[in-house]
C-alpha beads as a LAMMPS data file, in Angstrom:
LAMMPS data file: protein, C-alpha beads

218 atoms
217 bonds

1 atom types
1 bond types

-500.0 500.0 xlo xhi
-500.0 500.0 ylo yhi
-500.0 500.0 zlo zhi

Masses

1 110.0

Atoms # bond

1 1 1 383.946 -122.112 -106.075
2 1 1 386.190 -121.339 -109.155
3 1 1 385.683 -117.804 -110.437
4 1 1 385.075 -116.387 -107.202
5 1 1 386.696 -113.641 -105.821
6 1 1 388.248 -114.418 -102.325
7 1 1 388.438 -110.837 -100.204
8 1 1 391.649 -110.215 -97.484
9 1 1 389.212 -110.579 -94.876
10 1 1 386.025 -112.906 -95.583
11 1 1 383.368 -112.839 -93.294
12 1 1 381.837 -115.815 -93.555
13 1 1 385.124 -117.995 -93.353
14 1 1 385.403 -119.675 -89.967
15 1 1 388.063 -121.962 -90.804
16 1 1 391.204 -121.378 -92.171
17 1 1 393.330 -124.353 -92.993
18 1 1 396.743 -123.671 -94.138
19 1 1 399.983 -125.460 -95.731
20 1 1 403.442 -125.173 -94.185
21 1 1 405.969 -125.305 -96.265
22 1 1 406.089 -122.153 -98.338
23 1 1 403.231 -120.337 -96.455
24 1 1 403.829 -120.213 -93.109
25 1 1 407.717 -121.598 -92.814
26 1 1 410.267 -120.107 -95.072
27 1 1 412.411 -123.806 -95.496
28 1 1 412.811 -123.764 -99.325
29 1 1 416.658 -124.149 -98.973
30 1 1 416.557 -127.058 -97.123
31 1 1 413.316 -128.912 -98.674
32 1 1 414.947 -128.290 -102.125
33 1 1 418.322 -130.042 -100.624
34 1 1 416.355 -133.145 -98.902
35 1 1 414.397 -133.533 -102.494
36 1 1 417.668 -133.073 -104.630
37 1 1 418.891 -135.992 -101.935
38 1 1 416.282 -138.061 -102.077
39 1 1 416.377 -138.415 -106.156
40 1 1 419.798 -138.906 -106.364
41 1 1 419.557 -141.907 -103.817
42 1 1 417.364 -143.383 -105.989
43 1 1 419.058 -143.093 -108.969
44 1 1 417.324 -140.202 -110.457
45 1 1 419.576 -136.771 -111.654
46 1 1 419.351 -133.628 -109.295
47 1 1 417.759 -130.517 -111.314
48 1 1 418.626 -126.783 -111.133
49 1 1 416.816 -124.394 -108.195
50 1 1 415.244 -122.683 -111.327
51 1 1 413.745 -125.518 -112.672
52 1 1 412.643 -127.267 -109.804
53 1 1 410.594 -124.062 -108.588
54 1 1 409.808 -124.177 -111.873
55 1 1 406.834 -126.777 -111.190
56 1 1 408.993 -130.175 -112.895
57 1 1 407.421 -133.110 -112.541
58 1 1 409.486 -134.292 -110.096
59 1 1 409.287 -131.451 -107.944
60 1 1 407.811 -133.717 -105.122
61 1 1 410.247 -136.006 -105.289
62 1 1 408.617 -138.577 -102.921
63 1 1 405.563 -138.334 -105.421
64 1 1 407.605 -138.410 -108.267
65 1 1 409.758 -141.842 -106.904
66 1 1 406.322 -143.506 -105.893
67 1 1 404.971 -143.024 -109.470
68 1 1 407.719 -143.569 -111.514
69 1 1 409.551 -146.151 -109.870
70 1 1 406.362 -147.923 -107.620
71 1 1 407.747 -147.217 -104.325
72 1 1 405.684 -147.286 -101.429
73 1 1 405.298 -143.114 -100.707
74 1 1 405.170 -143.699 -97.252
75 1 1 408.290 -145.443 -97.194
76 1 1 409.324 -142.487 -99.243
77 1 1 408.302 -139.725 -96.885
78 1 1 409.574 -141.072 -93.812
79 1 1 413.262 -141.165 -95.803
80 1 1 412.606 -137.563 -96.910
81 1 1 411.686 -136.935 -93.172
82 1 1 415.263 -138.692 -92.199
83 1 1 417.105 -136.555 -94.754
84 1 1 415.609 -133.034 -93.996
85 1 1 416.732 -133.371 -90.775
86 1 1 420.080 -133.503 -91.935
87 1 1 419.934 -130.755 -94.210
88 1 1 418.762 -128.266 -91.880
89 1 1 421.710 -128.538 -89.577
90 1 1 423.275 -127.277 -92.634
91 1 1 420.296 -124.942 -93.950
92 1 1 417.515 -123.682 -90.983
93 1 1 414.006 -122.909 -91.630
94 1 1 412.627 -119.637 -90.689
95 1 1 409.355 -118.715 -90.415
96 1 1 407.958 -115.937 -93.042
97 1 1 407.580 -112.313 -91.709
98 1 1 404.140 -111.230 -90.649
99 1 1 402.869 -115.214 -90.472
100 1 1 402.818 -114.885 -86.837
101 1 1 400.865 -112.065 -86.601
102 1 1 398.362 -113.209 -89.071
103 1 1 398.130 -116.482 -86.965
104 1 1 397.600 -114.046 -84.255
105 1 1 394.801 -112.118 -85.973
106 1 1 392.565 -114.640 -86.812
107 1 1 393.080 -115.848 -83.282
108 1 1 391.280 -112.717 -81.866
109 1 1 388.547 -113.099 -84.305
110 1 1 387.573 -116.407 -83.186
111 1 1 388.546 -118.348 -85.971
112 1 1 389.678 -122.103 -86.226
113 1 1 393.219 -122.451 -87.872
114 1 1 394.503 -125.404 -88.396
115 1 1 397.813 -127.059 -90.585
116 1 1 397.353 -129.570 -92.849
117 1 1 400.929 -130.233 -94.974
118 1 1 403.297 -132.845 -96.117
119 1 1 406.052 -131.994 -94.135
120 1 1 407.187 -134.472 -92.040
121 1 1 404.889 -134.517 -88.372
122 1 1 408.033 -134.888 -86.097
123 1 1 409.699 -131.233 -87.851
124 1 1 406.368 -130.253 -87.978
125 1 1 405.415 -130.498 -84.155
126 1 1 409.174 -128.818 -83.312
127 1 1 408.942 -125.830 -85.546
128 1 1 405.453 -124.658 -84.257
129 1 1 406.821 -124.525 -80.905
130 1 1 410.429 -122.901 -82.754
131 1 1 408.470 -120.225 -83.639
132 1 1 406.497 -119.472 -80.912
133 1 1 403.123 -120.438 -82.397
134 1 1 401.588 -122.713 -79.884
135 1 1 398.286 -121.431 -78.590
136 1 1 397.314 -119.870 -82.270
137 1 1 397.112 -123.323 -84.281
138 1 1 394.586 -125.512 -83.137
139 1 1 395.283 -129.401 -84.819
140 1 1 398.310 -129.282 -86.828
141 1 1 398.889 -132.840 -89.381
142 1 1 401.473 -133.786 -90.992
143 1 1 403.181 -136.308 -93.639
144 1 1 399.925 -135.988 -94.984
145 1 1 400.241 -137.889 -98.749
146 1 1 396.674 -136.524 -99.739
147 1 1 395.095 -133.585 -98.663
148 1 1 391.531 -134.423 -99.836
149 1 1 390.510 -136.008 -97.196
150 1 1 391.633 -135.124 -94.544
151 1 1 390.835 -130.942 -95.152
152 1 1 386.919 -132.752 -95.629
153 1 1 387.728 -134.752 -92.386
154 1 1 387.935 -130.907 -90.866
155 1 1 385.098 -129.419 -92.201
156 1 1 383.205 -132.428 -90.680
157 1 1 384.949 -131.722 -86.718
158 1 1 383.941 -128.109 -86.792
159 1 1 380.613 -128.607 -88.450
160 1 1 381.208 -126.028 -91.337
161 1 1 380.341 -126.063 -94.599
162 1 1 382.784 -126.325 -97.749
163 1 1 381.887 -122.538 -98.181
164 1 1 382.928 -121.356 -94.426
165 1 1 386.451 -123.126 -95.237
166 1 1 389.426 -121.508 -97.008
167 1 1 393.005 -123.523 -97.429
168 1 1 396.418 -121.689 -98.269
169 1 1 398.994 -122.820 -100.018
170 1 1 401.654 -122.241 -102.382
171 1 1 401.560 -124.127 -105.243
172 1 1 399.483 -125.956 -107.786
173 1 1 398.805 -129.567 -105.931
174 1 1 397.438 -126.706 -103.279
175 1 1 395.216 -125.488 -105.091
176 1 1 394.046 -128.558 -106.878
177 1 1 393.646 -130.045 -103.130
178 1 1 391.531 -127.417 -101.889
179 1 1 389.251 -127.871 -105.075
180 1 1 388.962 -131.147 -104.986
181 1 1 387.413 -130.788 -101.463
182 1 1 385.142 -127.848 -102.242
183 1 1 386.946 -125.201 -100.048
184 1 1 387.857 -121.696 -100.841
185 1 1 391.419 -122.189 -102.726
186 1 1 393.602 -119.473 -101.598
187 1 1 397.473 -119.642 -103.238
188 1 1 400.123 -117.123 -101.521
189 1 1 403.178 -116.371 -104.115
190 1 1 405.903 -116.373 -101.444
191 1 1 406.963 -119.931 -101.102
192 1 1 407.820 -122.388 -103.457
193 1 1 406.104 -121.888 -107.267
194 1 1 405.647 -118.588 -109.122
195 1 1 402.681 -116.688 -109.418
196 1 1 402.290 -117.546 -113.271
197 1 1 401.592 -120.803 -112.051
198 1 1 399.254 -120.666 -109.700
199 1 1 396.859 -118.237 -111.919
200 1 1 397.124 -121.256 -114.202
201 1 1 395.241 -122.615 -111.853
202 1 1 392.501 -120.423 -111.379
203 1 1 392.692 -120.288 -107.593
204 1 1 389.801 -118.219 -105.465
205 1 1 392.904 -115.451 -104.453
206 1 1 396.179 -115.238 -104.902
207 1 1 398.014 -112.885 -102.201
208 1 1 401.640 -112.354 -101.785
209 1 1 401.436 -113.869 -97.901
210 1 1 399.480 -114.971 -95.496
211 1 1 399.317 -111.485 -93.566
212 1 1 397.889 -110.158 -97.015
213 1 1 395.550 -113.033 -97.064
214 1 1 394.185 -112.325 -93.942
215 1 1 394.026 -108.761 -94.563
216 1 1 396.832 -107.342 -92.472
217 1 1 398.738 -105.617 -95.116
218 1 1 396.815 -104.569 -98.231

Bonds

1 1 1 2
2 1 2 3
3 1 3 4
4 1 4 5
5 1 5 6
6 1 6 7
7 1 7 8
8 1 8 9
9 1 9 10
10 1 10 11
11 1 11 12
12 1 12 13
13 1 13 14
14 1 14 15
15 1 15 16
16 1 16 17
17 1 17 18
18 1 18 19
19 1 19 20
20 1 20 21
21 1 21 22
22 1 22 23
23 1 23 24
24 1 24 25
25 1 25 26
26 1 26 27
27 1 27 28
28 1 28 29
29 1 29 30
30 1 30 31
31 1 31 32
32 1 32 33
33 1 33 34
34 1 34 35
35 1 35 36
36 1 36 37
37 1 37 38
38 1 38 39
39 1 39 40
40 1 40 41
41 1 41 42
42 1 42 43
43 1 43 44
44 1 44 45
45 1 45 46
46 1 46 47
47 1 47 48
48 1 48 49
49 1 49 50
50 1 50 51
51 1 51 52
52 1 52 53
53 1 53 54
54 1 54 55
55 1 55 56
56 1 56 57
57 1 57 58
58 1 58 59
59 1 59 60
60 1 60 61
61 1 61 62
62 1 62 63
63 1 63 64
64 1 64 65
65 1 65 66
66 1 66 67
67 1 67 68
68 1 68 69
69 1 69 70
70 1 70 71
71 1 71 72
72 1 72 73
73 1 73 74
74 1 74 75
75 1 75 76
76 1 76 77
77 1 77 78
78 1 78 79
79 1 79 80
80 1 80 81
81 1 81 82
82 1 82 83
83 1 83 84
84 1 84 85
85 1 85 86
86 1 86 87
87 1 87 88
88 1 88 89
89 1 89 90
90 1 90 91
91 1 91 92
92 1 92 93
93 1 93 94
94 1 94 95
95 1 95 96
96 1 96 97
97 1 97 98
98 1 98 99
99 1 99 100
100 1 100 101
101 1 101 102
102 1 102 103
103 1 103 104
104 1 104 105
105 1 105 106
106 1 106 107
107 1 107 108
108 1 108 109
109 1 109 110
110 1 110 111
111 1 111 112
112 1 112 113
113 1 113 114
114 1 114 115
115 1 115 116
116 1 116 117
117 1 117 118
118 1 118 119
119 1 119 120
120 1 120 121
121 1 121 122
122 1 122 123
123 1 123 124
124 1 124 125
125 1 125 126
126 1 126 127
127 1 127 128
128 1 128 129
129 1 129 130
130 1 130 131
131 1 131 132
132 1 132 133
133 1 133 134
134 1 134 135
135 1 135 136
136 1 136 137
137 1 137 138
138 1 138 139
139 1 139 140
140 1 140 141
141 1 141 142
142 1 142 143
143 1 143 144
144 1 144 145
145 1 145 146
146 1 146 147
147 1 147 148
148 1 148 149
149 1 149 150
150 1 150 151
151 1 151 152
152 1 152 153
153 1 153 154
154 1 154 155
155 1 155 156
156 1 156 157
157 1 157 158
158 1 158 159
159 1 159 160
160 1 160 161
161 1 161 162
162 1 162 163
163 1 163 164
164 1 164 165
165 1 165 166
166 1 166 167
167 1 167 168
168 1 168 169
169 1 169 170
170 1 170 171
171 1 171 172
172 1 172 173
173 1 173 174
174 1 174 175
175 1 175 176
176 1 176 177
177 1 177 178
178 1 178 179
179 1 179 180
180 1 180 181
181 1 181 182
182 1 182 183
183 1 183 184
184 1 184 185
185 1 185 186
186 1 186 187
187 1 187 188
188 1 188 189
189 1 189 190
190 1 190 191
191 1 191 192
192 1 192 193
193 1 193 194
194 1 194 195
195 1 195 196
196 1 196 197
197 1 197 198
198 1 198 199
199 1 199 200
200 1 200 201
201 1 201 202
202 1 202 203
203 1 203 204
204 1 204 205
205 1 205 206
206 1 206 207
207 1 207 208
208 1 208 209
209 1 209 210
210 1 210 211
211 1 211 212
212 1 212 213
213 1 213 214
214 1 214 215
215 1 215 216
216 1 216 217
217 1 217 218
């Protein structure tokens, strides 16, 4: 669907599937720490705030460790799981302002929501219930290593078609995700890349949130 224009409210979408990290959780503080962590324990230099929301290659740095050193990444992400949980004792999440009420909205339209990220499923499970959004997500999957799939995997449960199905995120492996499963790609400028680089990726919208995404704030 590249070059289309994706409206704050489109009619036809009946599934919204929708990152974490960055678009629904403020946690960049301590997801920065836990990747800073994780390349140092594997012998790799930490890099600046700047330049690591600056879109370096190693700003996954469980993908970065599996391709340049040919560790397992699932090994990988359940050591980045073991380290977050240490740095948010020392940095807590939050979850973004006007998120829940979004969540909320598309509730009382009828549509599915539903989280598909690669933050780790144990945090995952906790914060949804932290921030008092059971009820308004329906399946919620984590430590997901590739997104592909499993947002086609969805389309297939609720019988939709690629064109009925919208994913948010909020950076460029988003993006590229939600393209390379046909959906609407939707990028939201408030988590962890800059907008410059997400229009470098062409994306269907690109909203400051998710309440503007959904139309709650113009």
């Amino acid at each position: 669907m590249s070059g289309m224009s994706f409206p704050a409210h489109h009619p036809e979408v009946q599934l919204y599937l929708l990152d974490w990290s960055g678009t629904i959780s403020n946690d960049r503080d301590p997801v920065y720490l836990t990747n800073m962590e994780l390349l140092e324990r594997h012998g790799e230099p930490r890099v600046s705030l700047e330049e690591w929301l600056g879109g370096v290659t190693n700003w996954n740095a469980s993908r970065h460790l599996a391709d340049t050193q040919g560790h397992d990444i699932s090994g990988l992400y359940r050591e980045y799981a073991q380290i977050f949980d240490e740095m948010l004792r020392i940095s807590p999440a939050a979850i973004y302002p006007g998120a829940a009420d979004a969540l909320g909205y598309l509730s009382s339209l009828g549509c599915n929501v539903e989280v598909i990220s690669s933050h780790p499923q144990p945090n995952l499970e906790r914060e949804i219930v932290s921030y008092g959004l059971t009820g308004l997500i329906g399946q919620a999957m984590g430590s997901i290593t590739n997104k592909v799939p499993v947002i086609q995997d969805a389309l297939d449960r609720h019988g939709v078609t690629a064109s009925e199905a919208v994913y948010v995120g909020d950076t460029m492996s988003d993006i590229q995700a939600a393209r390379g499963a046909g959906v609407w790609a939707v990028a939201v400028a408030c988590g962890y890349q800059p907008r410059e680089l997400l229009l470098g990726q062409q994306p269907d919208g690109l909203f400051h949130d998710l309440a503007h995404v959904v139309g709650l704030t113009s």
